[in-house]
C-alpha positions in Angstrom: -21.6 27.8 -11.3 -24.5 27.2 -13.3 -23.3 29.7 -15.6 -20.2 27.7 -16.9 -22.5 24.7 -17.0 -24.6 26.7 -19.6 -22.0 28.0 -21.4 -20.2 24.8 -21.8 -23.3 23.2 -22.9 -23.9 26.4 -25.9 -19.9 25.3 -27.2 -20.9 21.3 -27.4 -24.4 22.1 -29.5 -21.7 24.3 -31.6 -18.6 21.9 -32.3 -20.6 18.7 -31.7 -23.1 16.2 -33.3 -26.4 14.8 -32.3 -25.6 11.6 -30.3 -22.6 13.3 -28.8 -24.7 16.3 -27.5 -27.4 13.8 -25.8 -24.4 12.4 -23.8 -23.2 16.0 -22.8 -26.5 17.0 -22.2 -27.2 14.3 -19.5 -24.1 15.8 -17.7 -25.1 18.9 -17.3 -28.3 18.3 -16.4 -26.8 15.5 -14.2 -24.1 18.4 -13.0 -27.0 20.5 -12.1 -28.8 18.4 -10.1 -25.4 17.7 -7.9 -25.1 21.1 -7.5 -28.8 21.1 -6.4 -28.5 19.3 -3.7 -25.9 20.7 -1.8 -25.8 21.7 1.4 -23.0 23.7 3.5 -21.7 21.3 6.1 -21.0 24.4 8.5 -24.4 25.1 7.7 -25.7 21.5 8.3 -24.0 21.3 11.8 -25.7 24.4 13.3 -29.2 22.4 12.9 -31.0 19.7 14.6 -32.7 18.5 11.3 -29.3 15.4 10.5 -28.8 13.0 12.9 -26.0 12.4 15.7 -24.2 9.9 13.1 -24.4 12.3 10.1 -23.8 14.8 12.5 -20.4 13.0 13.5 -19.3 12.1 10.5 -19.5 15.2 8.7 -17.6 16.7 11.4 -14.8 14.4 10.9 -15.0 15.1 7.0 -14.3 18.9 7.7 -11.4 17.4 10.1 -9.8 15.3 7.0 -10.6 18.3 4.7 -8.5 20.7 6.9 -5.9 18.1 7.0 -5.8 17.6 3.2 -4.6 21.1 2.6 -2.8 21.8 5.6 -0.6 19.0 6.2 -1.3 17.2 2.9 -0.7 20.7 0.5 -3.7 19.7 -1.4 -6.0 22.7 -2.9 -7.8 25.2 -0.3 -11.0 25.8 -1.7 -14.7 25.0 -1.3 -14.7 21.2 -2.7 -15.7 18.8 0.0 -17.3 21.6 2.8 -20.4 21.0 1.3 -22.9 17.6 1.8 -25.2 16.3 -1.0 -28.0 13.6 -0.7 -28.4 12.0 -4.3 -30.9 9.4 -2.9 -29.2 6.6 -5.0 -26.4 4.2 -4.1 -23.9 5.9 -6.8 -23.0 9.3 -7.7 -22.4 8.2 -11.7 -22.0 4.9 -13.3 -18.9 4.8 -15.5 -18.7 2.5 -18.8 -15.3 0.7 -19.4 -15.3 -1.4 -22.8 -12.0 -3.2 -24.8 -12.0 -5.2 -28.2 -12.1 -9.1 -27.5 -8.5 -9.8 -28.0 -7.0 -6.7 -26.4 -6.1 -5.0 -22.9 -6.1 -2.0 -23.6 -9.2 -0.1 -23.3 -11.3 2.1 -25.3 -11.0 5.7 -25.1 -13.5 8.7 -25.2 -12.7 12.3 -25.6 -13.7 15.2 -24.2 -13.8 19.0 -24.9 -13.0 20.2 -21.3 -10.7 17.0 -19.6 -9.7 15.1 -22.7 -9.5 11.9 -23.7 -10.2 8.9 -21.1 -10.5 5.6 -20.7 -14.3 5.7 -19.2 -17.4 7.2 -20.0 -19.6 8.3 -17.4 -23.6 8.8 -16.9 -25.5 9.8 -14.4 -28.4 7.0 -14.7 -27.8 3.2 -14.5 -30.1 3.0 -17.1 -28.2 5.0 -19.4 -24.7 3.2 -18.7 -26.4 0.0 -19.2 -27.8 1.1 -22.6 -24.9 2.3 -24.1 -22.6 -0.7 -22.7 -24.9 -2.8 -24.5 -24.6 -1.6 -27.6 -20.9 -2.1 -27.4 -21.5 -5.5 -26.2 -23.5 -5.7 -29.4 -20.2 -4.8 -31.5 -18.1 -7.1 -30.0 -16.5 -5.6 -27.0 -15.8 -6.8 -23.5 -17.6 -4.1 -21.6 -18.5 -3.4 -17.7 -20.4 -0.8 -15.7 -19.0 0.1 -12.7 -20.1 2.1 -9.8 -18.8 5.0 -9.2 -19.2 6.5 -5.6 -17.5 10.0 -5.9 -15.5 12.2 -8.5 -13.9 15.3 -9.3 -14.9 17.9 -11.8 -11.1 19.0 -11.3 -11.9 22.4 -9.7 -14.7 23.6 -11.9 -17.4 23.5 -9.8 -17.2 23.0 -5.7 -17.3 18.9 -5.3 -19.6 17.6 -2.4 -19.1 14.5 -0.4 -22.1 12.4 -1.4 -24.1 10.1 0.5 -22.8 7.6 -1.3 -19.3 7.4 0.8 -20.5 9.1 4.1 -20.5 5.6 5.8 -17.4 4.5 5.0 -14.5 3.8 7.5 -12.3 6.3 8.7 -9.3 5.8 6.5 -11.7 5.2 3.4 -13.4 8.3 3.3 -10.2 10.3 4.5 -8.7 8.9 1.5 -11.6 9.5 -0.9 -11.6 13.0 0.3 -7.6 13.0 -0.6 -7.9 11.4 -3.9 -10.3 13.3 -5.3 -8.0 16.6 -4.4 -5.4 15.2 -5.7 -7.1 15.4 -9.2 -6.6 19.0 -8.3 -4.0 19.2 -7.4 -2.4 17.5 -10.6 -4.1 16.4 -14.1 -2.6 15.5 -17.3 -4.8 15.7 -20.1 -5.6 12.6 -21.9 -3.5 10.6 -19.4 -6.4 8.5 -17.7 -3.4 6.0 -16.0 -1.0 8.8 -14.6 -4.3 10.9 -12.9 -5.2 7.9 -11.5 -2.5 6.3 -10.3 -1.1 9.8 -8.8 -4.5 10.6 -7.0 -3.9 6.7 -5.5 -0.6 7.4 -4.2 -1.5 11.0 -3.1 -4.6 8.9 -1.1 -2.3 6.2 0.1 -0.1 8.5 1.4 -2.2 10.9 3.1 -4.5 8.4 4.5 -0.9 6.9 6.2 -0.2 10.3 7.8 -3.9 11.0 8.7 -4.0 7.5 10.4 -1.0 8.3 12.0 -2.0 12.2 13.4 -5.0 10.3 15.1 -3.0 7.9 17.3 -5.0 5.5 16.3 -2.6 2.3 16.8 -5.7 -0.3 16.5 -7.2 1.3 13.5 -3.9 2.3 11.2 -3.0 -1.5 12.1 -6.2 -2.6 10.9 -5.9 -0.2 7.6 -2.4 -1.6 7.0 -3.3 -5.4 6.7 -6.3 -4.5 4.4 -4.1 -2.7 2.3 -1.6 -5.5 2.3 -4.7 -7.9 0.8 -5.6 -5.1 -1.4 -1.9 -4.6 -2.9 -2.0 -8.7 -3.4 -5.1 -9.1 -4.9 -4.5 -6.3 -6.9 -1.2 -7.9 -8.0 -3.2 -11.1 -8.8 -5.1 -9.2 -11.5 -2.4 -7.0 -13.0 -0.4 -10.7 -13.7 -3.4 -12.2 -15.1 -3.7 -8.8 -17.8 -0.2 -9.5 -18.5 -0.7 -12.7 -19.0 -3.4 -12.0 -21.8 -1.5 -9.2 -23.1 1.1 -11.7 -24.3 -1.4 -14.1 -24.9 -3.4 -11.5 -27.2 -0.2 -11.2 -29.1 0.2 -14.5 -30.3 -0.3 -15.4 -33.9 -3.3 -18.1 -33.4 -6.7 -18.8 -34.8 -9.8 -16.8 -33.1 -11.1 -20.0 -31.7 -8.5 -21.1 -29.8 -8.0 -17.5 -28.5 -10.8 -17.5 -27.3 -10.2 -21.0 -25.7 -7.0 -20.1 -24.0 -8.4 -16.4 -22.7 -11.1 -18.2 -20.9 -8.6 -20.8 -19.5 -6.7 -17.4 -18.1 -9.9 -16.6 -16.6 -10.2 -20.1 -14.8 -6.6 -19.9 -13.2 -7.4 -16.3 -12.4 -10.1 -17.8 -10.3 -7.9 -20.9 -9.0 -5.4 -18.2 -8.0 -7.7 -16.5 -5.7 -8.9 -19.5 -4.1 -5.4 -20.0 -3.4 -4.5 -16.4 -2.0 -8.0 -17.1 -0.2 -6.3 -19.8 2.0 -3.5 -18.1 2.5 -5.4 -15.4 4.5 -7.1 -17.9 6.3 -10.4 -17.8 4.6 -11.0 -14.2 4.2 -14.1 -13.2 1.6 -13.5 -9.5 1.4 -13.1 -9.4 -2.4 -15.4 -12.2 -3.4 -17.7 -9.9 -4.6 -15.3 -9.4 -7.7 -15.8 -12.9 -9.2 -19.7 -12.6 -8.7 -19.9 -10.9 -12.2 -18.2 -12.3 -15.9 -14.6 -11.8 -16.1 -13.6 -9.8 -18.9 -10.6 -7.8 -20.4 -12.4 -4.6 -19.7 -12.6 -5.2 -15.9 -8.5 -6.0 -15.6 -8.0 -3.0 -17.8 -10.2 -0.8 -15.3 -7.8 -2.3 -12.7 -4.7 -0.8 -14.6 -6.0 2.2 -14.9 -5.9 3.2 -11.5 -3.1 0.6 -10.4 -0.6 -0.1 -13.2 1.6 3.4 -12.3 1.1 3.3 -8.4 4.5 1.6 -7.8 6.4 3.5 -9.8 5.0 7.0 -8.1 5.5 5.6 -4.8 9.2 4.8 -5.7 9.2 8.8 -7.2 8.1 9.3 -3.2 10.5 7.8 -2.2 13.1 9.2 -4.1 11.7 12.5 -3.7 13.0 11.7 0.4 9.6 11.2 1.6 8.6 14.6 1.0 5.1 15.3 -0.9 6.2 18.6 -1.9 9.1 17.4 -3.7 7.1 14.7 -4.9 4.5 16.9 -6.5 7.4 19.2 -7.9 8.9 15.7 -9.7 5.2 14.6 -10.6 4.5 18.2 -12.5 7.9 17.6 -14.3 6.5 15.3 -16.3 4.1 17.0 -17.5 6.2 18.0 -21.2 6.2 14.0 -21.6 3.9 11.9 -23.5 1.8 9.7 -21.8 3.5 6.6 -23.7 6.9 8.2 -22.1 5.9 8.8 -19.3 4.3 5.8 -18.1 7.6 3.9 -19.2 9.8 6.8 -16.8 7.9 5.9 -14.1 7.7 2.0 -14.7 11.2 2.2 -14.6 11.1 3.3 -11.1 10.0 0.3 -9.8 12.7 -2.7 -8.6 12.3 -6.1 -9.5 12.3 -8.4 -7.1 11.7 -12.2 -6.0 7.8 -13.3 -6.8 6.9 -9.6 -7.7 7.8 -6.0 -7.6 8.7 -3.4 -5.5 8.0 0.2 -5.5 10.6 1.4 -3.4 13.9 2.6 -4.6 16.9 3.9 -2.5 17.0 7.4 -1.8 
C-alpha cells in the first residue's frame, strides 16, 4: 500500500508545481498515517485491550459489512474490516468555496480521481488556511467536517473513530455509502458520485433496518429521514432561488442586498418548518455559522441528483442490480447530460417533487 502512495507522490513532483505538490504532499503523508493506525477488527475482537462498547460495535460493523456485499452487491474486499483511532474528531476537513454571485462551486482537479467540487486536508489548520485565502479573493467559502471517506478502492478504507458512535442505521449507511463509491465513480462528476453513494446508502440502510426486525428503530430512522428530506428541500429551494436571483441584470449592491434578504427567509422558513415538527432542534446547529452560497452548493452536491436515482430505482423494479446496470449506462454521458437525464426522472408534483416514477 505504501508503495502506490510513494509512487503516486514521485508522478506529482514530476507533472506538478510547487504549491500543488505541498497539497499532495500532505495527503500522502496524511494517507500514511491512516494506514498507520489500522487495526484488523478480527484481530481487535480476540483481545481484552477495547472495551465491551467498542467491542459491540465493531461487531455489528463486520455484521453491516457482510451485509453490504452480500445482500447489498457492494465490493468484497478488505475496506471497512479494519478499525483506526485518529485521536481527532474528523478524519479530513474538506474546503468548499463559490464566487459571490454564483451557486455553483469551485472545482479542483486531481491526477488520480479528477476534478471535484472540494478540496480536502488532513489538518484543520490547513483547511482554514487555505479557505482564507479564498475568502481573501472574494469567495463565499466553508470548511466542513468530514467524518469518513473513500480512496475508491486504492488502499483498504477503515472505519474511524470518528463515526463508531453513531446510531445503528447511521453507521450502516456510512459503511454503504462509502462502498458505493466503489462500486460506481464517474470521473470529474462530484454530483452523480455523490448523489448515487446517497441512494445506494438510503437504500441499503432501508433493507438493513428491515433484516433486523427492528420495528421501533426503522420507525424511528424513517421520521428522521422524513425531517432530513424537508430540510434538505428547504435549502435546495433557497439555492434555486439565488440561482435565478444571481442571474438578474442588477447593480452589485443591491445583489448583495437581495442575497442576504434570501438568507433571512431562509432562516424564517426554518422557524416555520421548526413548528411544524413541534419544536424539534435537530438541525439548528446549521444556522449557528454564516450562510453562504458555498454551504447550499455543498448541499447540492450530495442532494441535487438523489430524486432522480431513486426514480432510476424505481424504474429499475426495485432491483439494485438493475439499478447499478442503468447507473453504469451512463457512464458514455457528460456530466451536464447526465444530470439533466436523471433530473428528468423526477415527477412534479403539488408543493415539491417526487422521486418516484411508475414502473
Amino acid at each position: 500500500m505504501q508503495i502506490k502512495i510513494v509512487l503516486l507522490l514521485l508522478i506529482f513532483q514530476l507533472l506538478i508545481g510547487c504549491t500543488t505538490l505541498s497539497y499532495y504532499a500532505q495527503s500522502v503523508h496524511g494517507q500514511l498515517d491512516l494506514i498507520g493506525k489500522r487495526q484488523p477488527i478480527e484481530a481487535l475482537l480476540a483481545t481484552s485491550e477495547i472495551s465491551d462498547k467498542l467491542h459491540q460495535r465493531l461487531q455489528r460493523v463486520l455484521k453491516m459489512r457482510d451485509f453490504a456485499s452480500n445482500q447489498l452487491g457492494l465490493p468484497d474486499n478488505a475496506s471497512y474490516r479494519s478499525y483506526a483511532d485518529l485521536g481527532r474528531s474528523a478524519m479530513v476537513w474538506s474546503v468548499v468555496a463559490t464566487p459571490e454571485f454564483s451557486v455553483q462551486p469551485k472545482q479542483w482537479c486531481y491526477l488520480v480521481v479528477g476534478c471535484a467540487a472540494y478540496r480536502g486536508y488532513f489538518s484543520q489548520q490547513q483547511a482554514e488556511a487555505f479557505a482564507v485565502g479564498l475568502s481573501d479573493e472574494g469567495l463565499d467559502v466553508v470548511v466542513e467536517a468530514v467524518p469518513a471517506y473513500s480512496t475508491l478502492g486504492w488502499f483498504d478504507d477503515p472505519i474511524p473513530n470518528t463515526v463508531i458512535n453513531w446510531s445503528e442505521p447511521h453507521l450502516a449507511g456510512l459503511v454503504f455509502h462509502e462502498l458505493a463509491h466503489q462500486k460506481l465513480y464517474f470521473k470529474g462528476d462530484s454530483q452523480f458520485n455523490e448523489a448515487f453513494a446517497m441512494a445506494v446508502e438510503r437504500l441499503g440502510v432501508e433493507q438493513w433496518m428491515a433484516a433486523q426486525n427492528d420495528r421501533e428503530g426503522f420507525t424511528h430512522w424513517r421520521e428522521q429521514e422524513m425531517r432530513e428530506e424537508a430540510f434538505i428541500q428547504l435549502l435546495l429551494q433557497s439555492r434555486q432561488r439565488l440561482e435565478v436571483l444571481f442571474a438578474q441584470p442588477i447593480a452589485i449592491s443591491e445583489m448583495r442586498m437581495a442575497k442576504a434578504a434570501e438568507f433571512e427567509r431562509l432562516r424564517a422558513e426554518y422557524a416555520q418548518l421548526k413548528q411544524r415538527w413541534n419544536g424539534y432542534a435537530g438541525f439548528d446547529h446549521w444556522f449557528e455559522r454564516k450562510l453562504n452560497n458555498a454551504r447550499l452548493a455543498s448541499v447540492a452536491t450530495y442532494r441535487r441528483l438523489l430524486p432522480g436515482l431513486l426514480a432510476l430505482y424505481a424504474q429499475s423494479n426495485s432491483d439494485l442490480a438493475s439499478f447499478y446496470h442503468a447507473c453504469a449506462a451512463l457512464a458514455k454521458l457528460t456530466p451536464e447530460i447526465r444530470s439533466q437525464q436523471i433530473e428528468q426522472l423526477i415527477q412534479p408534483v403539488a408543493g415539491g417533487i417526487v422521486g418516484v416514477v411508475s414502473k
